[in-house]
TORKOL-4160 file (C-alpha; in steps of 0.2 Angstrom, whole numbers, padded with zeros to 4 digits, m for minus):
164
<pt num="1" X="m0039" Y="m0136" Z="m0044"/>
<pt num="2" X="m0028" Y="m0141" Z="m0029"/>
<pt num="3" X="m0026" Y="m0131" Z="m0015"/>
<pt num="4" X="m0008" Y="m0123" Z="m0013"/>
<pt num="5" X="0000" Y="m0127" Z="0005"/>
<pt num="6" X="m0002" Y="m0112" Z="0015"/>
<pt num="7" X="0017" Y="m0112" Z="0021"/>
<pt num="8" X="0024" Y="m0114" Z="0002"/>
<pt num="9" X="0012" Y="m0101" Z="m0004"/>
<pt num="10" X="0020" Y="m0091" Z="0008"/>
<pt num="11" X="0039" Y="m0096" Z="0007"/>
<pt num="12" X="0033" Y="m0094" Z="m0012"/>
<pt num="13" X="0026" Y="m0073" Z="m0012"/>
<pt num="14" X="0032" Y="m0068" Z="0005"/>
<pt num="15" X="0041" Y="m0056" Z="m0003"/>
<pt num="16" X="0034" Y="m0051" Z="m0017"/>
<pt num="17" X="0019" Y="m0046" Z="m0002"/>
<pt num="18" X="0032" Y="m0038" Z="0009"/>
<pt num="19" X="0036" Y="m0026" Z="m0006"/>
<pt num="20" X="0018" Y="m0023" Z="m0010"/>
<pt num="21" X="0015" Y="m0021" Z="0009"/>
<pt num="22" X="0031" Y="m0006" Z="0010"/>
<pt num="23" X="0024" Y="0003" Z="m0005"/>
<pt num="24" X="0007" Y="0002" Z="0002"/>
<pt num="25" X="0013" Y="0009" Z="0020"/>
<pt num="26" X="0031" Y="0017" Z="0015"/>
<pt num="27" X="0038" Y="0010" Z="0034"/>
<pt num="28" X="0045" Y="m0006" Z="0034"/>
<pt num="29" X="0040" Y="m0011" Z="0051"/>
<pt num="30" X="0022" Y="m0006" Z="0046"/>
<pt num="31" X="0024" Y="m0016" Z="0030"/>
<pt num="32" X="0029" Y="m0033" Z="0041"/>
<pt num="33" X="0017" Y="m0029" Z="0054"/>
<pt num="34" X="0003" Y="m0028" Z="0039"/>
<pt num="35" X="0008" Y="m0045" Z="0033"/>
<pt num="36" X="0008" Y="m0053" Z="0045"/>
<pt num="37" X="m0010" Y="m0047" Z="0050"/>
<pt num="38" X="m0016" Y="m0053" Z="0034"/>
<pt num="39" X="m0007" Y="m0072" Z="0033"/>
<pt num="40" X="m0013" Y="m0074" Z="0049"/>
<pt num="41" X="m0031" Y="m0069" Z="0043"/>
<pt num="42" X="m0029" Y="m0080" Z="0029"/>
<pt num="43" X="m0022" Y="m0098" Z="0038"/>
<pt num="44" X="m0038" Y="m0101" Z="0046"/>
<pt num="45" X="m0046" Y="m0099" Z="0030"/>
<pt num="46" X="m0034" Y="m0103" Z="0019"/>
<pt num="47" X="m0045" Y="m0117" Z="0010"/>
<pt num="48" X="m0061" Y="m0109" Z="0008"/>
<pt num="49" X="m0048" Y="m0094" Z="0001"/>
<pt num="50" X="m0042" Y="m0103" Z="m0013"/>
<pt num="51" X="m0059" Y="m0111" Z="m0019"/>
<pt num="52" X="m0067" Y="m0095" Z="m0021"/>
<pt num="53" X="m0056" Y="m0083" Z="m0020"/>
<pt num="54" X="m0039" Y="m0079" Z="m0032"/>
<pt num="55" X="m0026" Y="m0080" Z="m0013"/>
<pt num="56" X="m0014" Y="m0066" Z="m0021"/>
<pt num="57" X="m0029" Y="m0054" Z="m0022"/>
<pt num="58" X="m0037" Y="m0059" Z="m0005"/>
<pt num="59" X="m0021" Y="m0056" Z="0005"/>
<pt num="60" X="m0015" Y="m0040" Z="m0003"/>
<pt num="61" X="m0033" Y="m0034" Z="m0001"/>
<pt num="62" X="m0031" Y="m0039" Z="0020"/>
<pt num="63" X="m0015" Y="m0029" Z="0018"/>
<pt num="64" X="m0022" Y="m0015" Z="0012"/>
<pt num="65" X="m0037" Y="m0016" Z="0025"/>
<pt num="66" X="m0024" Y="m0020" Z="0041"/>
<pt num="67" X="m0015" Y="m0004" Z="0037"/>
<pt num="68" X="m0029" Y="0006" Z="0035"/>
<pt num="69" X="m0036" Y="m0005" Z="0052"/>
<pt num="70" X="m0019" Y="0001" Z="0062"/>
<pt num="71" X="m0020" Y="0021" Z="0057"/>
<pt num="72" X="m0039" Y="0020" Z="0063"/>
<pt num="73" X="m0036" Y="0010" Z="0078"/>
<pt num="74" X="m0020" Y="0023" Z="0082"/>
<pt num="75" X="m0031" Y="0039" Z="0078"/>
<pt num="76" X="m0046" Y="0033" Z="0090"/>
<pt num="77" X="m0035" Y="0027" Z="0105"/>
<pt num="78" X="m0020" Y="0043" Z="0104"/>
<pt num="79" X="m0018" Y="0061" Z="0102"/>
<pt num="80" X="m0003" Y="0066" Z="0092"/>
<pt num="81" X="0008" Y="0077" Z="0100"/>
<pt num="82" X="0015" Y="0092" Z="0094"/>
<pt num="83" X="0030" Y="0089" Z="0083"/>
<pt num="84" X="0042" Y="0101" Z="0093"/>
<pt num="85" X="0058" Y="0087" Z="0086"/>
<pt num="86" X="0066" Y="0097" Z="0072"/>
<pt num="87" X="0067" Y="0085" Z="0056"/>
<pt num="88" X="0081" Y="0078" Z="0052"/>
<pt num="89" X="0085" Y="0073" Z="0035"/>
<pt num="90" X="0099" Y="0065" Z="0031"/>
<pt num="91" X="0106" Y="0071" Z="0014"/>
<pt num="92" X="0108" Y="0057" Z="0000"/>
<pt num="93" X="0121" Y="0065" Z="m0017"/>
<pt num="94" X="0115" Y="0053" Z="m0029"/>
<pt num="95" X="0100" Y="0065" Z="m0038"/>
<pt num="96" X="0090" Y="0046" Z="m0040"/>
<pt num="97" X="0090" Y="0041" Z="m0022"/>
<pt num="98" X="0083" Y="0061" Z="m0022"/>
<pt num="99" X="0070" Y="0061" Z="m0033"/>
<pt num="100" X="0066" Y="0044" Z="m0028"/>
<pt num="101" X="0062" Y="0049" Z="m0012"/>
<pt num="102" X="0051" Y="0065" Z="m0018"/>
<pt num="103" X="0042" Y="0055" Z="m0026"/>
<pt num="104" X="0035" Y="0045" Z="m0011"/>
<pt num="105" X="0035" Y="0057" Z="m0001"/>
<pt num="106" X="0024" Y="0064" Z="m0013"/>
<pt num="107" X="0014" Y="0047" Z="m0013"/>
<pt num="108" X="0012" Y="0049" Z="0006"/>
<pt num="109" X="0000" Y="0062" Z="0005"/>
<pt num="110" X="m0010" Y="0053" Z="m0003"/>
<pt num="111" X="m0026" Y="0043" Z="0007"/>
<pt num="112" X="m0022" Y="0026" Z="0009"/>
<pt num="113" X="m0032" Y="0020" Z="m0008"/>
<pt num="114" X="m0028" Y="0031" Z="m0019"/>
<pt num="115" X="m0010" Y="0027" Z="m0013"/>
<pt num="116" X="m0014" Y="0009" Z="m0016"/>
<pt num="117" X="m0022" Y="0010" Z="m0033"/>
<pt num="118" X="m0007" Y="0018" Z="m0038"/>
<pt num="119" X="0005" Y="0008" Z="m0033"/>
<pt num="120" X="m0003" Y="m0009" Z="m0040"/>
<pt num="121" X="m0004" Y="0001" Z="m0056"/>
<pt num="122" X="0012" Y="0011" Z="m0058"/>
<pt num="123" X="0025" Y="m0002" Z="m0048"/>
<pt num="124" X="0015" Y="m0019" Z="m0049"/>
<pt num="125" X="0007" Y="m0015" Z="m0066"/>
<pt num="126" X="m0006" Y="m0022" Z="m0063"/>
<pt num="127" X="m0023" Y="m0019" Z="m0078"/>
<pt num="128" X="m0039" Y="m0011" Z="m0068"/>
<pt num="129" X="m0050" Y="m0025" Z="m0067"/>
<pt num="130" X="m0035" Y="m0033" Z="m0056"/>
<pt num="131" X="m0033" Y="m0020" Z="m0046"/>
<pt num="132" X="m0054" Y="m0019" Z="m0044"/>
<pt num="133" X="m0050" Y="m0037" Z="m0036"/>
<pt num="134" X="m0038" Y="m0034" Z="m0025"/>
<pt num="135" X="m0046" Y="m0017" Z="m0019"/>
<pt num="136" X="m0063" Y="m0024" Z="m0019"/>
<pt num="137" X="m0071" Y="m0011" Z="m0032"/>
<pt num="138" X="m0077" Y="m0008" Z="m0048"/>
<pt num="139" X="m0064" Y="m0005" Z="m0062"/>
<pt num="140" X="m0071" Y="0015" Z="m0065"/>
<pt num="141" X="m0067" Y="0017" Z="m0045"/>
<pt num="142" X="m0051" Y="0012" Z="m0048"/>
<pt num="143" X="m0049" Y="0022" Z="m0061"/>
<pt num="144" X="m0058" Y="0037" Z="m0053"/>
<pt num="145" X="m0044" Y="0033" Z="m0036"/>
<pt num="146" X="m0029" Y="0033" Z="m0050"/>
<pt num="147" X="m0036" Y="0051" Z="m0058"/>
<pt num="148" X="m0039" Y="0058" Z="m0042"/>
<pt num="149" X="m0021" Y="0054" Z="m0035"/>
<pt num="150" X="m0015" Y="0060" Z="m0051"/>
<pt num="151" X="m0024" Y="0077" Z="m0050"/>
<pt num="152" X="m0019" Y="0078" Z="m0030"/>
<pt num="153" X="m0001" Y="0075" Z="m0035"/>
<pt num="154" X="0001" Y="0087" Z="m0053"/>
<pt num="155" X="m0009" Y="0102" Z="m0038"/>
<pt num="156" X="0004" Y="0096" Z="m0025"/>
<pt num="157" X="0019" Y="0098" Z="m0037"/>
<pt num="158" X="0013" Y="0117" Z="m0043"/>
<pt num="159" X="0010" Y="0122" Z="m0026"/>
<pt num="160" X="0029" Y="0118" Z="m0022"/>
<pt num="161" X="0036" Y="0124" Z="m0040"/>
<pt num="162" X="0027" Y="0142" Z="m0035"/>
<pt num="163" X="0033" Y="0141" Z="m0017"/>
<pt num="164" X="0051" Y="0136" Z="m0024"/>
């Protein structure tokens, strides 16, 4: 097998990662910031990559892991202040951009595998043992992370229905 150039990989699932990076992160800045963490991981090992490893897997695995790097990094080095900045949030009519947006913020609350798991299996649609790669664990664990965030999100969703 034929190692792919590095730069037309890229040009080739740049986007496709950008999208997996926002879902993963939910802030665009974040998301570019995340890729570009991982390609840059990747190019020196970009040959080794592709004879042992599936390069799509690897790099959404290192963008998974530079996301999770950056909120451990941030939670080590400052204190969050308190937020005294009312929120803001600017109304949207159409009920689909609504909903749409309760469902990730929904997603938000949820750690950053769990989020993840379910994202490569509800937006990428990706089969378990795939998502096993990419996540680097076992197919049950993915699907253990997938009930789990499921559970989190149905307890979620009754505690704002009886709040409501």
């Amino acid at each position: 097998m034929e190692t792919p150039d590095f730069d037309d990989w890229v040009t080739q699932r740049g986007a496709a990662l950008l999208r997996f990076a926002y879902l993963v992160t939910r802030d665009h800045s974040r998301a570019e910031e995340a890729v570009q963490d991982a390609l840059i991981a990747a190019y020196s090992r970009w040959t080794r990559i592709c004879r042992t490893h599936d390069p799509e897997a690897y790099v959404r695995r290192s963008i998974v892991n530079a996301d999770i790097s950056r909120w451990r990094r941030f939670f080590r080095r400052e204190t969050p202040a308190a937020d005294t900045a009312p929120v803001d949030p600017a109304p949207d009519p159409a009920v689909a951009q609504a909903e749409h947006d309760a469902v990730w913020a929904l997603c938000a609350t949820l750690p950053a595998k769990q989020r993840a798991a379910v994202v490569l299996r509800y937006y990428e649609d990706l089969p378990d043992a795939e998502i096993a790669v990419i996540l680097e664990c076992s197919p049950a664990t993915v699907r253990s992370q997938i009930h789990r965030a499921l559970a989190s999100l149905r307890t979620t969703l009754g505690t704002e229905e009886v709040k409501g």
